[in-house]
N, C-alpha and C positions, 0 to 999 in steps of 0.2 A: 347412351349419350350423357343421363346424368352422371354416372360414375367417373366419366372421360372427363367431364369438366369441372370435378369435384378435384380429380387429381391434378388438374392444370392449378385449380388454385392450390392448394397444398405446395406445388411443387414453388409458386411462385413466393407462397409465404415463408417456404425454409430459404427461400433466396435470401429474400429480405433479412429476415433472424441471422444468418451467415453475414450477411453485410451490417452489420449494427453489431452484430459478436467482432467481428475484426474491427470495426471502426472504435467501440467504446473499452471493449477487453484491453487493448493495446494504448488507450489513453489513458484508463486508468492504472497503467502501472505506469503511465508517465508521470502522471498526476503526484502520483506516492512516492516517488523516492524525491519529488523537489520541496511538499510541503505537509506532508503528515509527516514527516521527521522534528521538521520546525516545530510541527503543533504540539510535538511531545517535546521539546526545548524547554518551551514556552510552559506547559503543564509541571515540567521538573525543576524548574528556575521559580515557582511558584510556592512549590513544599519546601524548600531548603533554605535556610538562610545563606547570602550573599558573601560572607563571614567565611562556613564552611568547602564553600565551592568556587572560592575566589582563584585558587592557584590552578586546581584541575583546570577551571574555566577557562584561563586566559591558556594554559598546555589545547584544551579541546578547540581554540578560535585560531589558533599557532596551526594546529594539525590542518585544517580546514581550511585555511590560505593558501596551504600545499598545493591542494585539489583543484582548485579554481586560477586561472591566469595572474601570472604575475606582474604588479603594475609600475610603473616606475613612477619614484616620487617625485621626481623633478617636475613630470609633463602628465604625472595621471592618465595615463596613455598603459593600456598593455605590453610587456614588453617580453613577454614571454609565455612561453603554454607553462598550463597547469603538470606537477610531477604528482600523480594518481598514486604511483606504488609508493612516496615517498611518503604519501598521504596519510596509505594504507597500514603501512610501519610506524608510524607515530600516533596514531590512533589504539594501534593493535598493543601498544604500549603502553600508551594510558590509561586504556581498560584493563591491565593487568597490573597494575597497582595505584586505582584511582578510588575515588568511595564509588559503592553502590550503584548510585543513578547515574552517574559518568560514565561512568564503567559500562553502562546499558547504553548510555548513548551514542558512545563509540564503538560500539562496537556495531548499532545501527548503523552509526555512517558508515564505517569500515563494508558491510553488507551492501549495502549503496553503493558505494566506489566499486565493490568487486562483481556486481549486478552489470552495473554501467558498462566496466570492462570485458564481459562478458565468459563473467566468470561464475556463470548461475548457480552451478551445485555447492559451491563454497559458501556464497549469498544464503542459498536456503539452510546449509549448515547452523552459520550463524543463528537465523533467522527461530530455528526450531531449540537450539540451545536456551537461547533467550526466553523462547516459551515456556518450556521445564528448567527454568532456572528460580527457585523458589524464593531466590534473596533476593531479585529483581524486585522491582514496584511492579504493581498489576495493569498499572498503566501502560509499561513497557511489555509484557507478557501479553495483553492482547495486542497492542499494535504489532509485536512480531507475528501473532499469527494472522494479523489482515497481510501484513508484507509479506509472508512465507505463500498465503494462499494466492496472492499478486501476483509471484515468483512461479509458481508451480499452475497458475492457472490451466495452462496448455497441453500442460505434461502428465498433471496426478489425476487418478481417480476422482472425476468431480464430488462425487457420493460422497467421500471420507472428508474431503475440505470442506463441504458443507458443513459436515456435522462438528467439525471442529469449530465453525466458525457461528455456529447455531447461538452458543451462552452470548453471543456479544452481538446479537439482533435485541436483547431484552432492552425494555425501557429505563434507560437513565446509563445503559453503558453509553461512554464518550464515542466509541467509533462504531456505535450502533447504523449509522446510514450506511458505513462504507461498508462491513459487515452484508447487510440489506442487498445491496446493489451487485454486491461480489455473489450472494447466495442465488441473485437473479440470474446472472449471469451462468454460472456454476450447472443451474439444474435446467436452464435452456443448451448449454452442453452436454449434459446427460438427453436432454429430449426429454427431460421434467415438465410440459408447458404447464400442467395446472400451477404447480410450486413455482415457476417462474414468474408465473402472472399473478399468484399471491403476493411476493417479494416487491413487485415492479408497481401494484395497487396500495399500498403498506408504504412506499414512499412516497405515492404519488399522492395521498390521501393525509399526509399528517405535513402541517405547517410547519413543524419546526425543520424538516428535511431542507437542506442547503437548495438555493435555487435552481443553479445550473443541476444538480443532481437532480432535483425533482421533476424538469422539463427531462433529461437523457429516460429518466424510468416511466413517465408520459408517454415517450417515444415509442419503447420499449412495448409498453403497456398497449397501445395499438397494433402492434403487429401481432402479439397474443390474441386478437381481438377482444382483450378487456374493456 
């Protein structure tokens, strides 16, 4: 009888783990292609003078009007869908004779736009280029691999993505949470639950962790019974 009731709850907890994997897996790649892009905007608009990335800048905000509805200026009123491939092309342009950081940044969005479209394997393309691409800033270089491991969550070996994504849990990397949260994830897909509930205690437990992230790894962190 104890063994029988021992598996009912097991059975019940991988329920739960399954329903919190689809609900938070899936929002966290929502999450990523609308505002850790930004955040790396924001990070590379910080190192460069205004001077040198004046002309890319306003080419990379031209590309990026494409993507998004188009408005009419009379009435501020949409007045048309967004053209994604026209997007795609003008972006894929920029990055091939723009400086450095631009160059990384579009070709982000570019992976975004072709993610969105549902164009995964080309997105992770990018995505890994970017990672072994040496002239990149390392800013860009890890945030391709939290997007790539975003990208391939469902699909790749969770074991190898972890470990890829292992250097950038250390303290004082920039996308050490998202890293974190992605590794929790990762090795409760393997059926890692100790490493899971490492990852999900380790957020849950350091203040500087983002709020909403630190309640999902709370969350998290219960059904582990941590």
């Amino acid at each position: 009888m104890d063994n029988f009731i021992q598996e009912i709850e097991e059975d019940i907890r991988h329920d739960r783990q399954m329903a919190l994997w689809k609900k938070y897996g899936r929002f966290a790649v929502a999450i990523a292609l609308l505002t850790i892009i930004a955040v790396a905007a924001v990070l590379f608009w910080r190192q460069y003078t205004a001077r040198e990335q004046l002309k890319d800048g306003l080419a990379y905000m031209a590309a990026m009007d494409l993507a998004g509805p188009q408005v009419d200026p009379a009435t501020g009123s949409p007045s048309a869908a967004g053209t994604p491939d026209a997007a795609i092309g003008a972006l894929r342009d920029l990055a091939s004779k723009s400086t450095v950081g631009y160059a990384a940044l579009s070709r982000l969005q570019e992976a975004a736009l072709l993610s969105k479209s549902g164009k995964a394997a080309e997105a992770s393309a990018i995505y890994q280029n970017i990672a072994n691409d040496s002239r990149s800033d390392k800013v860009f270089r890890d945030l391709s691999l939290i997007l790539l491991a975003l990208q391939q969550i469902d699909s790749a070996e969770p074991n190898d993505l972890a470990a890829r994504l292992a250097p950038l849990t250390a303290s004082g990397n920039p996308w050490r949470y998202s890293a974190l949260e992605l590794t929790g994830l990762l090795a409760a897909r393997a059926g890692d639950t100790s490493k899971a509930k490492d990852a999900y205690a380790t957020l849950s437990d350091d203040p500087g962790t983002p709020r909403q992230l630190r309640a999902r790894a709370a969350e998290m962190l219960a059904v582990f019974g941590g």
